[in-house]
PLY file of the C-alpha trace (Angstrom):
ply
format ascii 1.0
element vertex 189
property float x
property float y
property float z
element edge 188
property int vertex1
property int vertex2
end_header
-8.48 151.10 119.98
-8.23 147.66 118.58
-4.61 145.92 119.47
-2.81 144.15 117.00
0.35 141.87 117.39
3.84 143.32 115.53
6.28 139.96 115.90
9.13 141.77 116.57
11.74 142.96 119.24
12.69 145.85 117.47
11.18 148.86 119.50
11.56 151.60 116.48
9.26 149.21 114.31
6.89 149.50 116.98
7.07 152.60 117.53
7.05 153.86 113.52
4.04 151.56 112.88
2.31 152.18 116.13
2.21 155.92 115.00
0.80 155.16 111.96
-2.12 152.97 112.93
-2.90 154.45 115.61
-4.35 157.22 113.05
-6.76 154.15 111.66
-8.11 153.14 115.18
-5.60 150.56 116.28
-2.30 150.28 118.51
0.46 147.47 118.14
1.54 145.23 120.69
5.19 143.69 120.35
5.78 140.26 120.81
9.15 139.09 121.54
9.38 135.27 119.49
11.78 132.79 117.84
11.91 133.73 114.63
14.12 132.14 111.94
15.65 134.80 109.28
15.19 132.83 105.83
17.37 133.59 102.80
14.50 134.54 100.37
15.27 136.56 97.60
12.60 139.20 97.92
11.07 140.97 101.18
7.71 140.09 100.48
8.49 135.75 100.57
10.90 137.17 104.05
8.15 138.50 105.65
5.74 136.15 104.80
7.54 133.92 106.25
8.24 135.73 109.38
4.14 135.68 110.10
3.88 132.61 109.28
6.22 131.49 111.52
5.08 134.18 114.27
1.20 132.86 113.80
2.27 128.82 114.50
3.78 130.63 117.80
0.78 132.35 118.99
-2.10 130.99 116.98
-3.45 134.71 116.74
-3.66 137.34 113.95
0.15 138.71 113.64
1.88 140.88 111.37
5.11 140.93 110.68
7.46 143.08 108.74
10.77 143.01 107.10
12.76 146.21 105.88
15.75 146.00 103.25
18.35 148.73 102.23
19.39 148.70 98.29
22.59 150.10 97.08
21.77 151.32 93.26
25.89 151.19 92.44
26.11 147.83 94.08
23.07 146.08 92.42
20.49 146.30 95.27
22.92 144.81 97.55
22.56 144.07 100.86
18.91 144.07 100.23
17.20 141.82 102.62
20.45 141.11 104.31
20.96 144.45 105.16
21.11 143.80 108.82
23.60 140.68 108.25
25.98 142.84 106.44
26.20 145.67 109.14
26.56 143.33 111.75
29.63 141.72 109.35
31.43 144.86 108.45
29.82 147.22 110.54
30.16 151.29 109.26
33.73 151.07 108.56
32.72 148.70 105.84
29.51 150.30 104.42
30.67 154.10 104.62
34.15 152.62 102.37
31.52 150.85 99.78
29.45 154.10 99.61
33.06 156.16 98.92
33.68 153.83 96.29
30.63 153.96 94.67
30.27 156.54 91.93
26.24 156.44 92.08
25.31 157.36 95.52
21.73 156.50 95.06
19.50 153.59 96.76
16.30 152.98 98.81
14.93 151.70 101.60
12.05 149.12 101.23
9.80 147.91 104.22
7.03 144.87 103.41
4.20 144.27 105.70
2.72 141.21 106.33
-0.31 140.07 108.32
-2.09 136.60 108.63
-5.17 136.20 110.60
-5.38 131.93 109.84
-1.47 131.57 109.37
-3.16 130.27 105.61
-3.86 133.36 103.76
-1.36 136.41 103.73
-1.77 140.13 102.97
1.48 142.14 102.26
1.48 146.15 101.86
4.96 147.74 101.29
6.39 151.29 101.01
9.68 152.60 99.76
11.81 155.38 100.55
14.66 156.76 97.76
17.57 159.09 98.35
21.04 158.74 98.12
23.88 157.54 100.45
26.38 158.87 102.51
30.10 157.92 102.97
30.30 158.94 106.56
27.81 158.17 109.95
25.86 161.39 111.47
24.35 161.25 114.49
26.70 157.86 115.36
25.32 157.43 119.11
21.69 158.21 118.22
19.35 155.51 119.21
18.70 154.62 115.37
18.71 151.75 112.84
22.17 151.87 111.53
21.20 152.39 107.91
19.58 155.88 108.52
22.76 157.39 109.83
24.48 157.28 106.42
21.09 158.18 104.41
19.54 161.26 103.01
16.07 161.07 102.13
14.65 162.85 98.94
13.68 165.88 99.70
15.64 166.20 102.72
19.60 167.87 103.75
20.04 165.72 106.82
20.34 162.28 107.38
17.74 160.64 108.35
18.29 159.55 111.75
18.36 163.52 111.92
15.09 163.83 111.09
12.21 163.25 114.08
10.02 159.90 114.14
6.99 162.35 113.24
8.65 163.82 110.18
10.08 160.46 109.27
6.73 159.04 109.37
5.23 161.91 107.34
7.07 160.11 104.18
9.68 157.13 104.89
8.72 153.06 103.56
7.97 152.28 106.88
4.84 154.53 107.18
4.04 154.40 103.54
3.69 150.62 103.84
1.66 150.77 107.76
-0.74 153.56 105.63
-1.28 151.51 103.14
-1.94 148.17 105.71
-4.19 150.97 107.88
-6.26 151.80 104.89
-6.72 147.91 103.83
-8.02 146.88 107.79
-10.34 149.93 107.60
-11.65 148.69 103.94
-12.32 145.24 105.19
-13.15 145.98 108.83
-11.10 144.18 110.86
0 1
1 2
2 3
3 4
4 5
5 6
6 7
7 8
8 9
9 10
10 11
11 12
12 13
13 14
14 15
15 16
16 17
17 18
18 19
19 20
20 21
21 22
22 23
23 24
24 25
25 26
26 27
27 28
28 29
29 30
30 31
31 32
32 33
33 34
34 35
35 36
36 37
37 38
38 39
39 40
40 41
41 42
42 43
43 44
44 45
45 46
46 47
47 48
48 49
49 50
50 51
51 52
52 53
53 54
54 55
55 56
56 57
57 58
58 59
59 60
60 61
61 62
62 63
63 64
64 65
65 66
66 67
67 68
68 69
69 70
70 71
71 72
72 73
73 74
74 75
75 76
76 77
77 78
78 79
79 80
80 81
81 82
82 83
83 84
84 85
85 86
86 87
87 88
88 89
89 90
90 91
91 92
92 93
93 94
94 95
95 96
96 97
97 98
98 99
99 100
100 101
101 102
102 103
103 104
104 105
105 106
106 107
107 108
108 109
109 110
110 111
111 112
112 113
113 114
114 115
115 116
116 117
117 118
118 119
119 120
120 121
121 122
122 123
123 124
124 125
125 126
126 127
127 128
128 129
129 130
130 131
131 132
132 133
133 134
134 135
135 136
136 137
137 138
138 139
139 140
140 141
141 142
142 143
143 144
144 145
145 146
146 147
147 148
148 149
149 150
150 151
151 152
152 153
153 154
154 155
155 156
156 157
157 158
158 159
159 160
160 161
161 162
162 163
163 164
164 165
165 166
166 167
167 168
168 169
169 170
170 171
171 172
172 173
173 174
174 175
175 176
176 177
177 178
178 179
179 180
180 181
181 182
182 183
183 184
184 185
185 186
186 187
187 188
């Protein structure tokens, strides 16, 4: 199995997108760097940035990913500062927003990208729609925060209800590692 390095220190990334390639013929290593968050306006500049700043680090092929939550009621807020704004007002804050709201609706959107030359950047994504919840399930689960007030389409539980092998069946996460799997088949790498 051919190893590839995820720049992250965020085990259930590695272990969603492990998962996933692993079905294509390769297995991800985490690597634990000094990355800079930048305030982009879309995932795909974030995460682009993110490898590029990952490949200066190791001077090695890296991917790296970045995952953003959108409110439909709220205009796609936090988007990619989803994790700022649960570390600022924590559940309390997002379950009162989601009462609030009278369209419950959103999605989850993951980008994927990978640099062999830290010059030239390929960028997959996936997305994942269902609707919000205004209280936390499954509160001391070892899960991102955002998928304890989330239902998935298709689904009656939350998804931090739902196991990493269904969750990878459908959620952006594993929609966006497919389609990255599928392009490192087509181009051999």
């Amino acid at each position: 199995m051919k190893k590839l390095i995820l720049a992250t220190s965020n085990r259930h990334k590695v272990i969603e997108i492990d998962a996933v390639l692993n079905g294509f013929g390769y297995s991800i290593k985490p690597a634990k760097l000094r990355i800079i968050e930048p305030d982009f306006d879309s995932l795909e500049e974030v995460a682009e940035a993110k490898a590029r700043q990952a490949f200066e680090q190791l001077k090695k092929p890296v991917i790296a990913e970045d995952t953003g939550v959108y409110f439909s009621a709220y205009h796609s807020f936090p988007g990619q500062l989803a994790k700022r704004v649960y570390l600022g007002i924590g559940f309390k804050g997002l379950t009162t927003l989601i009462k609030l709201a009278k369209n419950k609706r959103g999605y989850f959107k993951t980008v994927i990208s990978f640099t062999k030359d830290g010059k030239h950047f390929h960028t997959f994504s996936g997305i994942l729609h269902g609707r919000f919840i205004g209280k936390v399930v499954k509160q001391q689960k070892n899960r991102l925060p955002y998928e304890k007030i989330f239902i998935p389409d298709g689904y009656d539980k939350a998804l931090a209800e739902i196991s990493i092998e269904e969750k990878n069946k459908k959620s952006h996460r594993a929609v966006a590692a497919r389609k990255f799997g599928r392009w490192l088949k087509k181009v051999k790498y």
